[in-house]
PDB file of N, CA, C and O in Angstrom:
ATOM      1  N   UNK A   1     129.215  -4.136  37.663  1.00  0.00           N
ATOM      2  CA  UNK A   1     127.881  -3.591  37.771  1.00  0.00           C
ATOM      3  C   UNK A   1     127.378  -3.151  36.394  1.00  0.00           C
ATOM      4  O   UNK A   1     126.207  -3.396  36.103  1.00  0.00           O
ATOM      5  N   UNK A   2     128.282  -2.434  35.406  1.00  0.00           N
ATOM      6  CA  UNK A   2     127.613  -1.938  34.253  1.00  0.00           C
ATOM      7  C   UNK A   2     126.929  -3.168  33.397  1.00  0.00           C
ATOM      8  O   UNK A   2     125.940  -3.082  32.670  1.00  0.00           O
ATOM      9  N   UNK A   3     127.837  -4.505  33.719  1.00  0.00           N
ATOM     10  CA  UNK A   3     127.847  -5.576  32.908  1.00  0.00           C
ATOM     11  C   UNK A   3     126.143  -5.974  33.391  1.00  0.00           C
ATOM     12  O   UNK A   3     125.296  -6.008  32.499  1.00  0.00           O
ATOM     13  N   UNK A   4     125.825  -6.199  34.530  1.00  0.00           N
ATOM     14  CA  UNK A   4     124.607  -6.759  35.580  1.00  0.00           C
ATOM     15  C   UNK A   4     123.526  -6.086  34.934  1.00  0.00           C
ATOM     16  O   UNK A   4     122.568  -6.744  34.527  1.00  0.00           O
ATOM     17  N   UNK A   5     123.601  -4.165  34.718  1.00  0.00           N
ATOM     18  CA  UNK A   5     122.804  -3.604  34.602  1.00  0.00           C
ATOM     19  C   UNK A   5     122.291  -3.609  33.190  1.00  0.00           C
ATOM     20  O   UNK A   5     121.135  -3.478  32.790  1.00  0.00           O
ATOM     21  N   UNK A   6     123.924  -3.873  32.217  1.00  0.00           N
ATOM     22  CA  UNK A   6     122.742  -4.144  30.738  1.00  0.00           C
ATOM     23  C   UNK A   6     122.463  -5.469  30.606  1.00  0.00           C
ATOM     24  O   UNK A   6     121.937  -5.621  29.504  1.00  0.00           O
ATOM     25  N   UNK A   7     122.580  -6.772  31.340  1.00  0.00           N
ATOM     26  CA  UNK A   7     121.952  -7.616  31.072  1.00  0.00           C
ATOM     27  C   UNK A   7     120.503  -7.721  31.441  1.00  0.00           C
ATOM     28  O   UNK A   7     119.647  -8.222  30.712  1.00  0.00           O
ATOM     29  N   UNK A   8     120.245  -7.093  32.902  1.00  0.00           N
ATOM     30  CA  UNK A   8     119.047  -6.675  33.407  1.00  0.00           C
ATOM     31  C   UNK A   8     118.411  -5.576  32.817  1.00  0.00           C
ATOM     32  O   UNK A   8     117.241  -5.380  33.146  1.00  0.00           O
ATOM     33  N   UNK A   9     119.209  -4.432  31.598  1.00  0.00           N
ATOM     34  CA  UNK A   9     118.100  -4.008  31.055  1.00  0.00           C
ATOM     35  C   UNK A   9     117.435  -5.367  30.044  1.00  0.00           C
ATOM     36  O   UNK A   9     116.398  -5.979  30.297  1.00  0.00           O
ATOM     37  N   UNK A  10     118.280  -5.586  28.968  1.00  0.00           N
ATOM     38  CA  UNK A  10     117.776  -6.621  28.294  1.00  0.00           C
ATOM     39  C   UNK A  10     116.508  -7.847  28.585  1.00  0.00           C
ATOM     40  O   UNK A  10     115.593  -8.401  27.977  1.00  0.00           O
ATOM     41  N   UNK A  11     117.118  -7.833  29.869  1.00  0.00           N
ATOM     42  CA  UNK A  11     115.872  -9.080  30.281  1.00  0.00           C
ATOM     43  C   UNK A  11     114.367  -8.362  30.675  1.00  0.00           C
ATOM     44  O   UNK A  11     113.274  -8.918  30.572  1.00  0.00           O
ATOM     45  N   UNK A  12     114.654  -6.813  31.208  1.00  0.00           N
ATOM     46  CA  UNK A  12     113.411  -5.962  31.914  1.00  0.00           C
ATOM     47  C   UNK A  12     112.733  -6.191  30.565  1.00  0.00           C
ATOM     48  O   UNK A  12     111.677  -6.823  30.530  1.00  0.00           O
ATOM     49  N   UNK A  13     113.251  -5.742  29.532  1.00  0.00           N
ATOM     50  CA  UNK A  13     113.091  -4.953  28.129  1.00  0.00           C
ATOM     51  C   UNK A  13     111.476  -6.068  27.183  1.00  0.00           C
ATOM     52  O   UNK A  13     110.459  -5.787  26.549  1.00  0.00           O
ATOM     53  N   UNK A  14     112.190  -7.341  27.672  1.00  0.00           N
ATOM     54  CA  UNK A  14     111.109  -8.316  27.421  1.00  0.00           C
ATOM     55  C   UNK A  14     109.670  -8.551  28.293  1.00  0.00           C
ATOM     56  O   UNK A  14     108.500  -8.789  27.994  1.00  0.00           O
ATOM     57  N   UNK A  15     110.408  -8.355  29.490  1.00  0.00           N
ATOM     58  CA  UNK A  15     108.879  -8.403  29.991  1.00  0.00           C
ATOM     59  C   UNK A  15     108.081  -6.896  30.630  1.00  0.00           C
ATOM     60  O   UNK A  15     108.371  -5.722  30.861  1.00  0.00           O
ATOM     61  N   UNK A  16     107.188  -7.608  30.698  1.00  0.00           N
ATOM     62  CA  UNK A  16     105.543  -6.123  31.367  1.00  0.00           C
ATOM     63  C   UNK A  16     106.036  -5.447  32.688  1.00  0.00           C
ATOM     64  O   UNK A  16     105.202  -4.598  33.002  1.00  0.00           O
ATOM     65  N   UNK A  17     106.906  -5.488  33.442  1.00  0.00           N
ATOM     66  CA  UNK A  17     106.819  -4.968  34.609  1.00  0.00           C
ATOM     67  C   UNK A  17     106.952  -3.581  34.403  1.00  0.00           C
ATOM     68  O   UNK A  17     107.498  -2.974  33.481  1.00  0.00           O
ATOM     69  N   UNK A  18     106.340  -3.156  35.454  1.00  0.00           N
ATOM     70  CA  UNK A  18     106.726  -1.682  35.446  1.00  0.00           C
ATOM     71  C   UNK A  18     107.161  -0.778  36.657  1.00  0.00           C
ATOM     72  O   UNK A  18     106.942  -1.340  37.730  1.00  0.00           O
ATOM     73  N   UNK A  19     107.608   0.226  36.748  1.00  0.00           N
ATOM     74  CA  UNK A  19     108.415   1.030  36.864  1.00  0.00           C
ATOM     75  C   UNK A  19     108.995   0.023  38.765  1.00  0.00           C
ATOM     76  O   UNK A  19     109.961  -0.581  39.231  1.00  0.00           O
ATOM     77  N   UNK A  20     107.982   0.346  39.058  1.00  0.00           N
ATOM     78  CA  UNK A  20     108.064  -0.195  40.952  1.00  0.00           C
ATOM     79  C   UNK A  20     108.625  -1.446  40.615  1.00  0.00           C
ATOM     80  O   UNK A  20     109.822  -1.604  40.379  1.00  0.00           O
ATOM     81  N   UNK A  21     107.663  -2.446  40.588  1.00  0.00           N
ATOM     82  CA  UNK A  21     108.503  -3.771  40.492  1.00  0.00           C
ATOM     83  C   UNK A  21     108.986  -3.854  39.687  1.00  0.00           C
ATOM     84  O   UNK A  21     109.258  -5.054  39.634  1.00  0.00           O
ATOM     85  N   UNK A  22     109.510  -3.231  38.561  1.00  0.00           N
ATOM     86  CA  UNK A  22     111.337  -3.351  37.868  1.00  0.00           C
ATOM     87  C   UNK A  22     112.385  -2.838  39.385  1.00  0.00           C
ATOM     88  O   UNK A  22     113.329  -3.451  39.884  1.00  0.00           O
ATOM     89  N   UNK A  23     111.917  -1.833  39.704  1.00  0.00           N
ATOM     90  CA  UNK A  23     113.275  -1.340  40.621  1.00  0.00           C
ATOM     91  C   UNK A  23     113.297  -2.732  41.884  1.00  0.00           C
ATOM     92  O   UNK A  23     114.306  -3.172  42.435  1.00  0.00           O
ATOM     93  N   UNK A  24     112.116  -3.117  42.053  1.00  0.00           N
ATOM     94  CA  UNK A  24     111.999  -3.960  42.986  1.00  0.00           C
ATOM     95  C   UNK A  24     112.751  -5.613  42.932  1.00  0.00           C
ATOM     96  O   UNK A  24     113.262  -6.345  43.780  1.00  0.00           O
ATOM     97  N   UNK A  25     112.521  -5.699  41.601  1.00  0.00           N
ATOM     98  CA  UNK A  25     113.446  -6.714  41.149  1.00  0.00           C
ATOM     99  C   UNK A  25     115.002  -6.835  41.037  1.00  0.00           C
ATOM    100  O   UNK A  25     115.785  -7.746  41.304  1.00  0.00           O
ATOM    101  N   UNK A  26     115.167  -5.446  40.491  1.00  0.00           N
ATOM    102  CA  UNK A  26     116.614  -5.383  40.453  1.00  0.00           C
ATOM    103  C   UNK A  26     117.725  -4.963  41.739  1.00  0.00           C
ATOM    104  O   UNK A  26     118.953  -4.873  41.756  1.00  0.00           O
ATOM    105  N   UNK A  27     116.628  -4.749  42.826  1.00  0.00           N
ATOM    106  CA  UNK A  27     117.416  -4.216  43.763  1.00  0.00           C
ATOM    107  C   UNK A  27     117.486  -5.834  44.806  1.00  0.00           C
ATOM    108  O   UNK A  27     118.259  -5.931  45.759  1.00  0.00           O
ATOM    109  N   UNK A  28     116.556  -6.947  44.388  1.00  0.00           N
ATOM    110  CA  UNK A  28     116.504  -7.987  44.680  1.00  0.00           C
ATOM    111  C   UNK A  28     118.297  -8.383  44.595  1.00  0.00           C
ATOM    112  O   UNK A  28     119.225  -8.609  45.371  1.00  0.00           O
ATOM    113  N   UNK A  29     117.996  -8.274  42.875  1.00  0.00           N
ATOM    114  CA  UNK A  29     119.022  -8.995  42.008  1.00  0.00           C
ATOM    115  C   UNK A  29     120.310  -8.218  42.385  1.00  0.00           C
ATOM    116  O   UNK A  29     121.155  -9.088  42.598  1.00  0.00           O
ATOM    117  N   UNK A  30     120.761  -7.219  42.534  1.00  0.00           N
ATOM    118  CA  UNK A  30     122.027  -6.457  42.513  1.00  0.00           C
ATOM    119  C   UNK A  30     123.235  -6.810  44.020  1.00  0.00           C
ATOM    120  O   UNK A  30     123.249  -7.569  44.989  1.00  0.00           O
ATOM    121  N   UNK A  31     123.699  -6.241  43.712  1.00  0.00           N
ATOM    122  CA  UNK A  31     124.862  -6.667  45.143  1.00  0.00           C
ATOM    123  C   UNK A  31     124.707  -6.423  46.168  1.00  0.00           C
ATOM    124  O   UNK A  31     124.065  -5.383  46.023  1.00  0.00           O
ATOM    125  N   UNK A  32     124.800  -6.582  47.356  1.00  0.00           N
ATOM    126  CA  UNK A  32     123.990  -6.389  48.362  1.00  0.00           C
ATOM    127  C   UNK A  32     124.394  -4.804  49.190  1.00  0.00           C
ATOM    128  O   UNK A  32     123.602  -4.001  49.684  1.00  0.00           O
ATOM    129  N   UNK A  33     126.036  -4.722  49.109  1.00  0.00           N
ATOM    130  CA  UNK A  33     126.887  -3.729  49.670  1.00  0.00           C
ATOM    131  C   UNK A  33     126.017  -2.485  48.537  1.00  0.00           C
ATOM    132  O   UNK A  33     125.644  -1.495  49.168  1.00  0.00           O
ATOM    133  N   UNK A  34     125.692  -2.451  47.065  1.00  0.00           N
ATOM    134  CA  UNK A  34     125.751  -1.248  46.137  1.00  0.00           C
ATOM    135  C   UNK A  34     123.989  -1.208  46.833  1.00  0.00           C
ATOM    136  O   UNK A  34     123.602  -0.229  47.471  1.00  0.00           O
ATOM    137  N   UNK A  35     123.492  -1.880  46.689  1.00  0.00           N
ATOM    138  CA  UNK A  35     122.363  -1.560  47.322  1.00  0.00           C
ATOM    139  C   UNK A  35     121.676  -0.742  48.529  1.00  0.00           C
ATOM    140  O   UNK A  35     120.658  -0.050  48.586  1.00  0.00           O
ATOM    141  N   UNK A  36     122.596  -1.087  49.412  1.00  0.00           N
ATOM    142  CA  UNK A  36     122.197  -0.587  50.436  1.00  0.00           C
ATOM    143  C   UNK A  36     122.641   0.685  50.582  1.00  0.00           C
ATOM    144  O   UNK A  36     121.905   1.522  51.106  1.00  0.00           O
ATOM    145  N   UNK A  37     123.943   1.019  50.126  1.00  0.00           N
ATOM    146  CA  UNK A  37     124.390   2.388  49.783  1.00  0.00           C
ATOM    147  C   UNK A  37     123.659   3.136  49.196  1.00  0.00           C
ATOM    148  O   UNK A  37     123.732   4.284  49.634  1.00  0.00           O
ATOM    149  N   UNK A  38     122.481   2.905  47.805  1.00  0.00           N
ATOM    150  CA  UNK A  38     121.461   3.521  47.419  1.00  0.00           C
ATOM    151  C   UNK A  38     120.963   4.037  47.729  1.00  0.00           C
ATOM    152  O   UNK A  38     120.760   5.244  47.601  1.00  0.00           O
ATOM    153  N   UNK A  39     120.178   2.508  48.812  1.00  0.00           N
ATOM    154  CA  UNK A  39     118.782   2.984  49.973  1.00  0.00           C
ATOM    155  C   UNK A  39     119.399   4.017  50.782  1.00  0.00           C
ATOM    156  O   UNK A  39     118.761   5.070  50.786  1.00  0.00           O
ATOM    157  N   UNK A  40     120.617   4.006  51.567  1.00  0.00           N
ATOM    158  CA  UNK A  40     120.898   5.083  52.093  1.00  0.00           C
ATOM    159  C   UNK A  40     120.991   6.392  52.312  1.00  0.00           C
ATOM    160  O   UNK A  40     121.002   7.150  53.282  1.00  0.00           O
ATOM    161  N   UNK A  41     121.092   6.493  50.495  1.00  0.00           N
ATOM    162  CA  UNK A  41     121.362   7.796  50.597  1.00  0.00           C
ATOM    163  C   UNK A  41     120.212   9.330  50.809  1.00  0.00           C
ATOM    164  O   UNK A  41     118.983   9.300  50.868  1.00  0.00           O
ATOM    165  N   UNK A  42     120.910  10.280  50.869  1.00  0.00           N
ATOM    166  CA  UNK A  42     120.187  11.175  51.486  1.00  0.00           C
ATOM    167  C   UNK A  42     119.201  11.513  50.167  1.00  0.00           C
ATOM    168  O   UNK A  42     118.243  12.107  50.662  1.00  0.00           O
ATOM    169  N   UNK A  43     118.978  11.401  48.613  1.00  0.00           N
ATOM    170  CA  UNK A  43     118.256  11.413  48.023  1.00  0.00           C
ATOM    171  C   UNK A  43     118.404   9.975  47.361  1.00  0.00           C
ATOM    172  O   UNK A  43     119.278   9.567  46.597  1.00  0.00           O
ATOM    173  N   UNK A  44     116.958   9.137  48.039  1.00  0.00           N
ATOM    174  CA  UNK A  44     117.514   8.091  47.088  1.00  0.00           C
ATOM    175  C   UNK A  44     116.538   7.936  45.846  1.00  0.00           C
ATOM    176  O   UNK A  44     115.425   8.459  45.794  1.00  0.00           O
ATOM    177  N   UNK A  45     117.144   7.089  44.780  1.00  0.00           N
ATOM    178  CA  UNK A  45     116.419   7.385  43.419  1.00  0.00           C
ATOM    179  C   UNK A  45     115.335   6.810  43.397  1.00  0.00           C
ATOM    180  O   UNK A  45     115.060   5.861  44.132  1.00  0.00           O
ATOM    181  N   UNK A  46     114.401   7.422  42.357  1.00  0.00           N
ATOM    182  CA  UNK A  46     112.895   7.126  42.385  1.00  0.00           C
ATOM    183  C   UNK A  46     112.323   6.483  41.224  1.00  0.00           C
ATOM    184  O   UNK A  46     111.115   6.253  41.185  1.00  0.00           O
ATOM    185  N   UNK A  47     113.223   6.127  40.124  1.00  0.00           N
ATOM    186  CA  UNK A  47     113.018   5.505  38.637  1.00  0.00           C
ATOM    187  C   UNK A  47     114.321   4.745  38.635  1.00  0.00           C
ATOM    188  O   UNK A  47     115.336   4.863  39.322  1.00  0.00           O
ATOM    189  N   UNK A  48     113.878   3.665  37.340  1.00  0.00           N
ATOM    190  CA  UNK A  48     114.573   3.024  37.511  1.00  0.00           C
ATOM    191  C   UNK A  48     115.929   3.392  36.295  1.00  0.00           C
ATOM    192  O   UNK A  48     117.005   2.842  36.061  1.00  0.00           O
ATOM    193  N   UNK A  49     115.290   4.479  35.775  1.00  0.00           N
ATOM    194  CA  UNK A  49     116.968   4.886  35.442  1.00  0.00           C
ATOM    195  C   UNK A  49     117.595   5.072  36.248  1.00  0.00           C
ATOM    196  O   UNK A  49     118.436   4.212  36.509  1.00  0.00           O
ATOM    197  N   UNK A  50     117.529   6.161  36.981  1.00  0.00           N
ATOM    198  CA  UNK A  50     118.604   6.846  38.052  1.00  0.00           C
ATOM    199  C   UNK A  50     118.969   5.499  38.863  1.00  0.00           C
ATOM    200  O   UNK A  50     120.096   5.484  39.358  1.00  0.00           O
ATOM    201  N   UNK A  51     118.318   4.598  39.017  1.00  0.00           N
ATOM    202  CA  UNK A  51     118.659   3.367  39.525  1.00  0.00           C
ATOM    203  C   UNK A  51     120.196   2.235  39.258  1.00  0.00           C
ATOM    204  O   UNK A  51     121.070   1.566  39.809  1.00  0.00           O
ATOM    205  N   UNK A  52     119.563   2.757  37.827  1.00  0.00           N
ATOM    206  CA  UNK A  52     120.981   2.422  37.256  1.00  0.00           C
ATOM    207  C   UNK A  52     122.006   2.744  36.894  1.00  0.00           C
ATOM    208  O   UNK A  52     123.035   2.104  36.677  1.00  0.00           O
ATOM    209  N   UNK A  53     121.691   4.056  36.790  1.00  0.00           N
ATOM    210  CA  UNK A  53     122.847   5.063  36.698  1.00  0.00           C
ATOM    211  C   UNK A  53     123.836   5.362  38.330  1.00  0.00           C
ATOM    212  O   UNK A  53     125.031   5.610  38.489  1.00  0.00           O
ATOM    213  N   UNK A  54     123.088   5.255  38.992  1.00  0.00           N
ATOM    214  CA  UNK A  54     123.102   5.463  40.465  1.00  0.00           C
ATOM    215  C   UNK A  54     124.345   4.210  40.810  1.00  0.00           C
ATOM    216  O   UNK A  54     125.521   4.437  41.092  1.00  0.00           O
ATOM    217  N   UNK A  55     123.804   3.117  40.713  1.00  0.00           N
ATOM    218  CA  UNK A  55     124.523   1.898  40.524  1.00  0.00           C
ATOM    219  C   UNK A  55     125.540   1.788  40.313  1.00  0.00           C
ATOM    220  O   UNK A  55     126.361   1.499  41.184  1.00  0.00           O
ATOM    221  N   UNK A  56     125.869   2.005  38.930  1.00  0.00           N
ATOM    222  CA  UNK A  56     126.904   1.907  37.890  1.00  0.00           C
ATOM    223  C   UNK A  56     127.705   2.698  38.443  1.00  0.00           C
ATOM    224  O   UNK A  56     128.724   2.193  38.917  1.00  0.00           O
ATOM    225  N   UNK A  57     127.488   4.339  38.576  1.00  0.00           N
ATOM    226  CA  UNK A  57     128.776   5.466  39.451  1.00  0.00           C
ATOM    227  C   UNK A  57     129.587   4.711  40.606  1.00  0.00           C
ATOM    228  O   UNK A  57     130.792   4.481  40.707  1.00  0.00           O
ATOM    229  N   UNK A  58     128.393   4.373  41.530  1.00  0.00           N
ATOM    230  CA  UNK A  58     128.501   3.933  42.792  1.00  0.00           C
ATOM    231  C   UNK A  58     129.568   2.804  42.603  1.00  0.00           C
ATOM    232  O   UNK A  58     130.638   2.863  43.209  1.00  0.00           O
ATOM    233  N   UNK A  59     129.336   2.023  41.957  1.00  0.00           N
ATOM    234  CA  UNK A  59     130.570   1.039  41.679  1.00  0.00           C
ATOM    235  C   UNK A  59     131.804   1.417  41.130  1.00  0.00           C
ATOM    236  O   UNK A  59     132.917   1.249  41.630  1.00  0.00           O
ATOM    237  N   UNK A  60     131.527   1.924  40.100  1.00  0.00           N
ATOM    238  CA  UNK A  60     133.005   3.038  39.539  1.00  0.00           C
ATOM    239  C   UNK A  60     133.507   3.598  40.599  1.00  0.00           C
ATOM    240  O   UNK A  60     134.736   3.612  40.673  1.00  0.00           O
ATOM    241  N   UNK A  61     132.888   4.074  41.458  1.00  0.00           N
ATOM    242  CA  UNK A  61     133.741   4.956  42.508  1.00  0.00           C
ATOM    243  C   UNK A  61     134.375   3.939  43.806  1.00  0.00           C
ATOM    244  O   UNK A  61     135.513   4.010  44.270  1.00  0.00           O
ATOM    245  N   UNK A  62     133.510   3.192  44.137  1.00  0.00           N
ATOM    246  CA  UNK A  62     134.051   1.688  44.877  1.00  0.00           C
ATOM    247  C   UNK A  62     135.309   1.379  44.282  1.00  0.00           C
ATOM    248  O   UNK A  62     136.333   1.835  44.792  1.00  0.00           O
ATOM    249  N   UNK A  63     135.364   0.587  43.163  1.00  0.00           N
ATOM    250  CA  UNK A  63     136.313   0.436  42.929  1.00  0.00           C
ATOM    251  C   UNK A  63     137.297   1.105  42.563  1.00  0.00           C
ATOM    252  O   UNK A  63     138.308   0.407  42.639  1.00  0.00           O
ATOM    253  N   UNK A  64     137.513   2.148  42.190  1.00  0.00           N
ATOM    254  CA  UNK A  64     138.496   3.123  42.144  1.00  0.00           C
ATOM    255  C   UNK A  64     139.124   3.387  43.465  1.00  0.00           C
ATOM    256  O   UNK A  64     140.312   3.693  43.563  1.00  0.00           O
ATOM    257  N   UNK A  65     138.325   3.268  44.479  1.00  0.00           N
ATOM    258  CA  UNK A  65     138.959   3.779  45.628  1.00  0.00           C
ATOM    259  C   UNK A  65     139.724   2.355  46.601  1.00  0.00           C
ATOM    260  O   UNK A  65     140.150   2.501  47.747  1.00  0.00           O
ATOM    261  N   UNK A  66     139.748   1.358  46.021  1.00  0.00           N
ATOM    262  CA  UNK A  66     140.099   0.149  46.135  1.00  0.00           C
ATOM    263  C   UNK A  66     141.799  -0.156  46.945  1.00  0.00           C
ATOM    264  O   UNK A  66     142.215  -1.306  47.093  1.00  0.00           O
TER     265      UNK A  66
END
């Protein structure tokens, strides 16, 4: 996931989208299981940092618990 998220910053970084359809894109693009765990949660994030930060934990902790 960290790998996904800086290639998808890089690619956001070039183009105009903004804030909504960036998150909208990337939640397209991302894994389907880390995703939905997102949407789930009892605060879910509202920018697309915390998006990615959100992400990135969420997977660290997945796999750790492996």
């Amino acid at each position: 996931m960290e790998e996904f998220v800086q290639k998808f910053k890089r690619t956001a970084k070039g183009n105009r989208y903004e804030e909504r359809p960036l998150i909208k894109e990337l939640k397209r693009e991302m894994n389907v299981m880390i995703r939905r765990k997102l949407m789930e949660a009892k605060r879910p994030s509202t920018s697309i940092k915390q998006w990615y930060e959100c992400a990135t934990n969420l997977n660290r902790h997945w796999r750790e618990s492996r």
